[in-house]
C-alpha positions, 0 to 999 in steps of 0.5 A, a space after each residue: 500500500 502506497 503512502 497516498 493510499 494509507 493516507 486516504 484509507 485513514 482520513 475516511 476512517 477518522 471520518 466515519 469515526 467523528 460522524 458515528 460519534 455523537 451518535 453512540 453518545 446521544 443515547 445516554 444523554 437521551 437518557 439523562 434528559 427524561 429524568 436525571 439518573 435513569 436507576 434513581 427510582 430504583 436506587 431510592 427504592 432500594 435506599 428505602 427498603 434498606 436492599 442491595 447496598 444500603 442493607 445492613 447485611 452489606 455494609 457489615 461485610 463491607 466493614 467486615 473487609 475493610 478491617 480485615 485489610 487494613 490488619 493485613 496491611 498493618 502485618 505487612 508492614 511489620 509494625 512494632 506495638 507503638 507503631 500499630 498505636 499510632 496506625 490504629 488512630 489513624 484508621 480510626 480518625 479516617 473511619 470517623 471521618 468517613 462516616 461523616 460523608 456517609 452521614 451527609 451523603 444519606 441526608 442528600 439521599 433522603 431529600 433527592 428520593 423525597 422530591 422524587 416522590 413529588 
């Protein structure tokens, strides 16, 4: 294949690829026109009826995981006792602080699912 050739083949490729495009994108936007988040009635429902990842079974386990890791981490490391001190203070300031965004990001739950709702 000559270089003439080569270089016709790629701008009719680069052609069909910025006309197919907006297309394969319009679909989602679409989607996201008729009512922000297409799963967030479903999602609230789940939110409220305390299902899937808002049940109380998940987040156990999911706590359950990430101690479970984090005293992995910790033997890995190899710490000493003043070492692990400090390292548990640490997880216990970002657990804190984690379940002030969880706090916050239930409240914001709460009111998109009531207006919702409306």
């Amino acid at each position: 294949m000559n270089a003439k050739t080569a270089l016709l083949t790629a701008g009719i490729l680069m052609t069909a690829m910025v006309t197919a495009s907006p297309a394969a994108l319009a679909q989602n936007q679409d989607m996201r026109q008729k009512g922000g988040n297409w799963q967030q009635n479903e999602r609230c429902e789940n939110f409220r009826d305390g299902k899937g990842k808002f049940s109380k079974e998940y987040r156990a386990e999911r706590q359950a995981e990430m101690q479970k890791r984090h005293a992995e981490m910790a033997d890995r490391l190899k710490l000493t006792d003043e070492q692990r001190e400090t390292w548990d203070e640490i997880h216990q300031e970002r657990k804190q602080k984690h379940q002030e965004r969880m706090g916050k990001w239930q409240q914001k739950m709460e009111k998109r699912c009531a207006d919702i709702e409306k």
